[in-house]
N, CA, C and O atoms as a CHARMM CRD file, in Angstrom:
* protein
*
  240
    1    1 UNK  N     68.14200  99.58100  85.77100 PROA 1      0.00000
    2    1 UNK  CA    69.39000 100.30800  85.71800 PROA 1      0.00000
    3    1 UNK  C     70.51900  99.31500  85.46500 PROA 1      0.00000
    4    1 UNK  O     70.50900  98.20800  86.00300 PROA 1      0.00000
    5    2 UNK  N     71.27100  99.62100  84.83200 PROA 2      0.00000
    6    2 UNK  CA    72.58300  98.98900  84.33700 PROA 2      0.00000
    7    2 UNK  C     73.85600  99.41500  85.43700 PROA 2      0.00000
    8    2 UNK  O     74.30300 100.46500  85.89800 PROA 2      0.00000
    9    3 UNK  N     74.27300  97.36900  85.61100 PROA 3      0.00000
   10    3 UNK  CA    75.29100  97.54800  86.69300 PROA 3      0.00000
   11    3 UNK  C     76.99000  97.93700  85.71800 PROA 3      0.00000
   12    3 UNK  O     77.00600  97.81700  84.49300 PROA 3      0.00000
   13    4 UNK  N     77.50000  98.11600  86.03200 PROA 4      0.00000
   14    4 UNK  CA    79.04500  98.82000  85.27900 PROA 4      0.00000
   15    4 UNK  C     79.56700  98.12500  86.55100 PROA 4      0.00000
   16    4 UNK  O     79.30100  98.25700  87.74600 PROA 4      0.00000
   17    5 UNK  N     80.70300  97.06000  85.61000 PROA 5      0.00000
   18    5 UNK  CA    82.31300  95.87000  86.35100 PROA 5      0.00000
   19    5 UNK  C     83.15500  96.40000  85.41000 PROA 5      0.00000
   20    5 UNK  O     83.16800  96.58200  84.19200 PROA 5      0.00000
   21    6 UNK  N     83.95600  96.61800  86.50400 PROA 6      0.00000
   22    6 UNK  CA    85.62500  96.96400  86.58400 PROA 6      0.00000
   23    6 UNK  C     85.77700  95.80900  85.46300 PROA 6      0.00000
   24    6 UNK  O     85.01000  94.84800  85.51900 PROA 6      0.00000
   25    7 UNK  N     86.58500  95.87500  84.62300 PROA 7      0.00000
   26    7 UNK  CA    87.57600  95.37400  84.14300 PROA 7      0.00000
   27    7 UNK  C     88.33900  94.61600  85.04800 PROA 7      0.00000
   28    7 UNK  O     88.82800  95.02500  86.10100 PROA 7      0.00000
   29    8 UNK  N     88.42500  93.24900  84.47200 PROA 8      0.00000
   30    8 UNK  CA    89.70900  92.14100  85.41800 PROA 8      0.00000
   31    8 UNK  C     90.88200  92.88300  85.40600 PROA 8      0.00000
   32    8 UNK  O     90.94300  93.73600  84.52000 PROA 8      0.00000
   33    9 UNK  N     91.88000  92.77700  86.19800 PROA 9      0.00000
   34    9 UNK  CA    92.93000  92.87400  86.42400 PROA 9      0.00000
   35    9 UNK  C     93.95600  91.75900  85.52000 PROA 9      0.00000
   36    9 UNK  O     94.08900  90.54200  85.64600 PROA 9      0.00000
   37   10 UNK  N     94.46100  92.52200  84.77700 PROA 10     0.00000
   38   10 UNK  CA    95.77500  92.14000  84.01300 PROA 10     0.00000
   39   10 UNK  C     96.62600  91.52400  84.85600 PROA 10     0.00000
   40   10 UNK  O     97.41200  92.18900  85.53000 PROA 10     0.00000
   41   11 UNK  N     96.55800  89.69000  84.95000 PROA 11     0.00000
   42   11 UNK  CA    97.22400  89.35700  85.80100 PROA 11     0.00000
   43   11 UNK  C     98.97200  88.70100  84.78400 PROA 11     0.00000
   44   11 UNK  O     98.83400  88.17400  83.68000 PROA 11     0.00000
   45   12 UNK  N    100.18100  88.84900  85.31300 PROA 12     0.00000
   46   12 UNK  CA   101.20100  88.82100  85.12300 PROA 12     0.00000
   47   12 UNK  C    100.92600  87.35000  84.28000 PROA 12     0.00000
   48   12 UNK  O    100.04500  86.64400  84.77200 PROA 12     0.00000
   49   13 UNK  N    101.47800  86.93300  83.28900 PROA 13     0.00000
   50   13 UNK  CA   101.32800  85.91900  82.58200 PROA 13     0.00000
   51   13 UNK  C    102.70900  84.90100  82.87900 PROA 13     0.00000
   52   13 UNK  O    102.78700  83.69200  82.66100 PROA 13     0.00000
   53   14 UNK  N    103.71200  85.77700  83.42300 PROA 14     0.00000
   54   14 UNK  CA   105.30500  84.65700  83.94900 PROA 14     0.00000
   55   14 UNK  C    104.77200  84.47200  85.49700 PROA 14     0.00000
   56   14 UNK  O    105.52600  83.61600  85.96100 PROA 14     0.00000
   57   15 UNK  N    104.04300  84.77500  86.29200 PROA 15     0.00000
   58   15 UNK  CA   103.61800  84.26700  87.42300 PROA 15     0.00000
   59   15 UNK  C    102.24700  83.74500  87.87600 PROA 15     0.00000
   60   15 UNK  O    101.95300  82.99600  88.80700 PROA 15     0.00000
   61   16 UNK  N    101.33600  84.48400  86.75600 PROA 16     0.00000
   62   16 UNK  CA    99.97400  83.53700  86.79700 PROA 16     0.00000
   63   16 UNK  C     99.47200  84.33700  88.25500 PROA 16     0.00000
   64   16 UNK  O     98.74000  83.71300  89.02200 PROA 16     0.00000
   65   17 UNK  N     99.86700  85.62700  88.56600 PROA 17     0.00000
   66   17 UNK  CA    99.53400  86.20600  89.67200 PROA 17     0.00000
   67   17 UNK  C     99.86300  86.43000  91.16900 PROA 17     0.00000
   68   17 UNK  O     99.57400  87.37800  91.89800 PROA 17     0.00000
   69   18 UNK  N    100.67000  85.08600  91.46600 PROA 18     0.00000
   70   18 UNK  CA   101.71300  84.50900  92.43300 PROA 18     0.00000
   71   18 UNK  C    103.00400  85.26000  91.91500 PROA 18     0.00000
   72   18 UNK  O    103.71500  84.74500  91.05200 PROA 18     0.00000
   73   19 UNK  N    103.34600  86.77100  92.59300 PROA 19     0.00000
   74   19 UNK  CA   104.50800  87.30300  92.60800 PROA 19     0.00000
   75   19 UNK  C    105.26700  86.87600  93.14200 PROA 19     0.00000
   76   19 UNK  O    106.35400  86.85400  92.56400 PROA 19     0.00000
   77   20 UNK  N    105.18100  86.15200  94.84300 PROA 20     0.00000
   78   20 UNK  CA   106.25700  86.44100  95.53000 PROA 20     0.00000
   79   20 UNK  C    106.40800  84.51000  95.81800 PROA 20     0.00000
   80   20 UNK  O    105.41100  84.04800  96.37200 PROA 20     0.00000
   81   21 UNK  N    107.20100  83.77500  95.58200 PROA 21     0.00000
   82   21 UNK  CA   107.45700  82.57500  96.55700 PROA 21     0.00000
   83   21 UNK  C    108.51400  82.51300  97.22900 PROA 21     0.00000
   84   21 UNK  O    109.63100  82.98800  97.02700 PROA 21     0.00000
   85   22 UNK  N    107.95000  81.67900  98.33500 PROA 22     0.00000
   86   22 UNK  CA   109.09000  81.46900  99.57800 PROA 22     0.00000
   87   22 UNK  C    109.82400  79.88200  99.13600 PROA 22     0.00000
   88   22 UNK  O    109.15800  78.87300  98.90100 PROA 22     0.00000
   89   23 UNK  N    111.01100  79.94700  99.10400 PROA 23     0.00000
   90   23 UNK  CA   111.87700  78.53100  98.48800 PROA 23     0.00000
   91   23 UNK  C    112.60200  78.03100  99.61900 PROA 23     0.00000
   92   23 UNK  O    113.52800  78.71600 100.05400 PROA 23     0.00000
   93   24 UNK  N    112.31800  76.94600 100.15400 PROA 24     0.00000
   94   24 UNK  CA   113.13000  76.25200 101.16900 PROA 24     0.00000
   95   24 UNK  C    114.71900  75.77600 100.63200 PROA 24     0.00000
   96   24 UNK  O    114.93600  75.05100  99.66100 PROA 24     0.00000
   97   25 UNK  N    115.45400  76.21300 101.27700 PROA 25     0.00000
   98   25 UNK  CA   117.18500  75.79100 100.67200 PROA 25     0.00000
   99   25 UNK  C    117.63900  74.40800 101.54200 PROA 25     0.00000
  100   25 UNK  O    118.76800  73.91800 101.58200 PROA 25     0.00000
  101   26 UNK  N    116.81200  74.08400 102.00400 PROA 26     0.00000
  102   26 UNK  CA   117.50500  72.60800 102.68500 PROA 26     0.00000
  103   26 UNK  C    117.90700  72.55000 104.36700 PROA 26     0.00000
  104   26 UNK  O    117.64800  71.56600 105.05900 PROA 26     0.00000
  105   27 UNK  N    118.41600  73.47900 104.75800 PROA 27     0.00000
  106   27 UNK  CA   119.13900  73.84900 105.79300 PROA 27     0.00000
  107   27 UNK  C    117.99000  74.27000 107.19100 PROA 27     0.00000
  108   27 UNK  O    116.81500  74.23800 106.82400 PROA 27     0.00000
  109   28 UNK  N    118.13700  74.54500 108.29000 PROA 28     0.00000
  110   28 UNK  CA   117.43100  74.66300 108.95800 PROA 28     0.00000
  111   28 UNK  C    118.17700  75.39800 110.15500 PROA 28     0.00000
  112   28 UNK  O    119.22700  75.00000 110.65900 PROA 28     0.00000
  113   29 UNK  N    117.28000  76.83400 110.63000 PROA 29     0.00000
  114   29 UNK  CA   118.20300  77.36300 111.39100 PROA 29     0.00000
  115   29 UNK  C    118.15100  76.94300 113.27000 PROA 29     0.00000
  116   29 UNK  O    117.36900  76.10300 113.71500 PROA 29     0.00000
  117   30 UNK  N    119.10000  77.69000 114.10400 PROA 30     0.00000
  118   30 UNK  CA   119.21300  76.94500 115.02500 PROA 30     0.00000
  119   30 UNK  C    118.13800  76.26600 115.93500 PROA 30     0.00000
  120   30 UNK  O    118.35900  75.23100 116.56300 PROA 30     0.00000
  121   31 UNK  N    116.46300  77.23000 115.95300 PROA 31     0.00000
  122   31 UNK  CA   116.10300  76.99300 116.65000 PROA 31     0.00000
  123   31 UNK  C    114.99300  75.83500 115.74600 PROA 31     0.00000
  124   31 UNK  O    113.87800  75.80900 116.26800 PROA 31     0.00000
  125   32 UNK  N    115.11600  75.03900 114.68600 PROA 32     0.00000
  126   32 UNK  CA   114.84400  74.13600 113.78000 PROA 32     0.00000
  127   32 UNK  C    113.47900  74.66400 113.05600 PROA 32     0.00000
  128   32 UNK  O    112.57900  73.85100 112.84400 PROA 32     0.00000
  129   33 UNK  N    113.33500  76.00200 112.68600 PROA 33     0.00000
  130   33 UNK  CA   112.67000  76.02600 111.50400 PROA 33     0.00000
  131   33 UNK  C    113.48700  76.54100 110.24700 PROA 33     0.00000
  132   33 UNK  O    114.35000  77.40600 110.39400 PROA 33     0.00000
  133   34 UNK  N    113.13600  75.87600 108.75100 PROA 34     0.00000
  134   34 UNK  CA   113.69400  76.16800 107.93100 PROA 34     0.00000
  135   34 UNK  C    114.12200  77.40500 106.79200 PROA 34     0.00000
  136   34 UNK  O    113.41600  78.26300 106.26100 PROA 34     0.00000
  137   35 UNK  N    115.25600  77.17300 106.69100 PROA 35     0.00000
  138   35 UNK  CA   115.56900  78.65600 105.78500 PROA 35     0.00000
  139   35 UNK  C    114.72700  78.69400 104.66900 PROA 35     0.00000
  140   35 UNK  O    114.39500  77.62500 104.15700 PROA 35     0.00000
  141   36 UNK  N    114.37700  79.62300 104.26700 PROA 36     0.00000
  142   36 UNK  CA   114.06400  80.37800 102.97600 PROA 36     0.00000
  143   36 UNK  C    114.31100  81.44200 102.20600 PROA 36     0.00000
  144   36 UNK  O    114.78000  82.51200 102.59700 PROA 36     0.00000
  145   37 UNK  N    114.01000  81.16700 101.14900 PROA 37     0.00000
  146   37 UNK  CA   114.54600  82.52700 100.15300 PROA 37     0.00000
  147   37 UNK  C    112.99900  82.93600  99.53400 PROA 37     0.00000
  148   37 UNK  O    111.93800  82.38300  99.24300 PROA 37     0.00000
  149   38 UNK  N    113.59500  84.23000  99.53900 PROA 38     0.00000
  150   38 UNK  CA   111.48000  84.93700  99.07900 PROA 38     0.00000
  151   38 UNK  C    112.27400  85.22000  97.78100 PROA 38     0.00000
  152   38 UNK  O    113.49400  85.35000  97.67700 PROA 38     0.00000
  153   39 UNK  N    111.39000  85.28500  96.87300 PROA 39     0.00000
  154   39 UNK  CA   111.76000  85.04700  95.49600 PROA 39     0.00000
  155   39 UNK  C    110.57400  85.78400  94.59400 PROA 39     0.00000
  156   39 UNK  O    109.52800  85.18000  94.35700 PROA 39     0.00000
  157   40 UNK  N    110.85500  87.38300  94.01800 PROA 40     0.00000
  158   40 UNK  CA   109.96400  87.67900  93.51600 PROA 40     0.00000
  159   40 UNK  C    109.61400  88.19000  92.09100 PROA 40     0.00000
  160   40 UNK  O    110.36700  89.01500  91.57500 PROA 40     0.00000
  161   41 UNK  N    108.54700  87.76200  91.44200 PROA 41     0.00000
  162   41 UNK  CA   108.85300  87.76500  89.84000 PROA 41     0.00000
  163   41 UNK  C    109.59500  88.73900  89.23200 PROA 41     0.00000
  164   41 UNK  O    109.56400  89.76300  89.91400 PROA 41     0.00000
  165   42 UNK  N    110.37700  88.87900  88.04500 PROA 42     0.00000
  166   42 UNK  CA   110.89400  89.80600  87.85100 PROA 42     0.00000
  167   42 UNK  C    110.77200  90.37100  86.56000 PROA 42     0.00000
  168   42 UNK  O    111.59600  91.08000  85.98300 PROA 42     0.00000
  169   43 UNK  N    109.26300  89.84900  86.01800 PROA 43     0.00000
  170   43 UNK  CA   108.80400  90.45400  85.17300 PROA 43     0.00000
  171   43 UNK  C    107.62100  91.57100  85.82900 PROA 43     0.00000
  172   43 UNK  O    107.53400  92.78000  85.61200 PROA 43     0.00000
  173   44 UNK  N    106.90800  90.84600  86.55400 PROA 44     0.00000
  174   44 UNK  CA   106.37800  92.18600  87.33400 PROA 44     0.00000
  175   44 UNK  C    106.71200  92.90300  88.47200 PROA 44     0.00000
  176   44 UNK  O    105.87900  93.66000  88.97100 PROA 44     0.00000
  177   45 UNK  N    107.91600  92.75500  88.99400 PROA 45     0.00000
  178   45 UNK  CA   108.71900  93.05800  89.89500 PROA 45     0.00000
  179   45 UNK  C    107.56500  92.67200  91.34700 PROA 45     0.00000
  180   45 UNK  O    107.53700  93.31600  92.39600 PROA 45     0.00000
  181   46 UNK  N    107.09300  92.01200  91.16300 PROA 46     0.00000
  182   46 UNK  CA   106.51600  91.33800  92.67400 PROA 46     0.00000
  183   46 UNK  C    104.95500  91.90900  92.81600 PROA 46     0.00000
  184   46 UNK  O    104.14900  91.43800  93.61900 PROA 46     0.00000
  185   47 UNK  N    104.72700  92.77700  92.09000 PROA 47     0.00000
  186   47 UNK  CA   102.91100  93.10000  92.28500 PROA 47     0.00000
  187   47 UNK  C    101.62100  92.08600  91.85000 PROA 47     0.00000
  188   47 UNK  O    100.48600  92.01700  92.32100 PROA 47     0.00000
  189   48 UNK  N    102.31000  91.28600  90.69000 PROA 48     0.00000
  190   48 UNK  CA   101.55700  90.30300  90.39300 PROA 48     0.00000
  191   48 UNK  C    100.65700  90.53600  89.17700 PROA 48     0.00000
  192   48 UNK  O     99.98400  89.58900  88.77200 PROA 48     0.00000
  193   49 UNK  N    100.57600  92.06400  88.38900 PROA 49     0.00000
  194   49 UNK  CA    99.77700  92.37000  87.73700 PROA 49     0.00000
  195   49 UNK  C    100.54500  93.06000  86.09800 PROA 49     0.00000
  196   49 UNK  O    100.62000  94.28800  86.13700 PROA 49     0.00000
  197   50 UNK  N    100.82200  92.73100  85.41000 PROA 50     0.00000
  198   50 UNK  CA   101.00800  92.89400  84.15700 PROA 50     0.00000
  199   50 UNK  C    100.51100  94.09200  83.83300 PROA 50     0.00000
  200   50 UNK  O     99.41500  94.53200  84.17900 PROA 50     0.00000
  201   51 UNK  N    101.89000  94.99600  82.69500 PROA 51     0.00000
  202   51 UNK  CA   101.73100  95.76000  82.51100 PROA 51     0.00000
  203   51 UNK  C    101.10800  96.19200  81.07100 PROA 51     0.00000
  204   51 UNK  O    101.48200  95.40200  80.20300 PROA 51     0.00000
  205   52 UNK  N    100.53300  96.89400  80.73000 PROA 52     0.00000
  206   52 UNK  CA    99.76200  97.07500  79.20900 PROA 52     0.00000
  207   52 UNK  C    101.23900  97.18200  78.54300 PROA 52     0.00000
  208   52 UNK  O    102.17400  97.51900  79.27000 PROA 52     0.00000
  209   53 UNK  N    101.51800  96.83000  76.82500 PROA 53     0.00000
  210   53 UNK  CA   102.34000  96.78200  76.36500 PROA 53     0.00000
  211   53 UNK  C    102.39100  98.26500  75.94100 PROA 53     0.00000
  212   53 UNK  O    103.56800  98.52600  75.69100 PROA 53     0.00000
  213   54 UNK  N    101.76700  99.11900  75.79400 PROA 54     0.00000
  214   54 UNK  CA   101.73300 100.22100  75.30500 PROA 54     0.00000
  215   54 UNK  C    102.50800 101.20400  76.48600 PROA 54     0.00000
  216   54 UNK  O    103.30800 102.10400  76.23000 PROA 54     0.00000
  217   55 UNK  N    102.13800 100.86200  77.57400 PROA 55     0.00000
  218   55 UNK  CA   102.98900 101.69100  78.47800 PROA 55     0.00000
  219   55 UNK  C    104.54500 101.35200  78.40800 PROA 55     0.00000
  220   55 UNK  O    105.36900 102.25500  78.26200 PROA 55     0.00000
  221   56 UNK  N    104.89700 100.06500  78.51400 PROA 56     0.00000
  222   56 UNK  CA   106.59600  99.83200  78.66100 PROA 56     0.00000
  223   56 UNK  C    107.17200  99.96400  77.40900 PROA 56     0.00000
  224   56 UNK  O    108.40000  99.88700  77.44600 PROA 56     0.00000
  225   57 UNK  N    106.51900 100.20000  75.92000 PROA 57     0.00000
  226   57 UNK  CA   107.07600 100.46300  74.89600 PROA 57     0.00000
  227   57 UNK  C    107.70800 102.35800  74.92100 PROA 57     0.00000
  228   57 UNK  O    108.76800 102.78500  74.46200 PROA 57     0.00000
  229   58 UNK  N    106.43300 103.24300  75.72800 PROA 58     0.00000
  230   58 UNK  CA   106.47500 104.29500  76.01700 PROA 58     0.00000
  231   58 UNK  C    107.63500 104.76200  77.02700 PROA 58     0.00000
  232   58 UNK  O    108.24500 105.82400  76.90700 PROA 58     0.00000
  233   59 UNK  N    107.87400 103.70400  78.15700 PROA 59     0.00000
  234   59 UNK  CA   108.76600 103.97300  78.74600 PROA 59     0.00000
  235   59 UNK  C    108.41100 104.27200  80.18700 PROA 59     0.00000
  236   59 UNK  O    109.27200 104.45000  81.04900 PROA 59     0.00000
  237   60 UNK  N    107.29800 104.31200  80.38000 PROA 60     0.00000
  238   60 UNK  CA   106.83200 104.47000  81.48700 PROA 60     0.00000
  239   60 UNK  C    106.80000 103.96700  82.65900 PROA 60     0.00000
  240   60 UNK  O    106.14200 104.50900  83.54600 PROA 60     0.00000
């Protein structure tokens, strides 16, 4: 019997799959761990997975 695989997942090509990073700004708050900024792609708006071109031409 023949096994049937999912198709890979279309991973985001401006994040390489890594939607979201956390960026240290230098500073450190009172009780001395450091600030960060979460920072998330904004080509795939943070899911990590790329969209078929046929859908965002459509509008979808």
């Amino acid at each position: 019997m023949a096994q049937t695989t999912d198709p890979a997942p279309r991973i985001c090509p401006d994040c390489d799959g890594f939607a979201t990073a956390a960026i240290t700004i230098g500073t450190r708050h009172d009780d001395g761990t450091r600030a960060t900024l979460r920072v998330t792609c904004a080509a795939c708006k943070g899911t990590g997975h790329a969209t078929p071109a046929a859908l965002v031409r459509a509008g979808r």
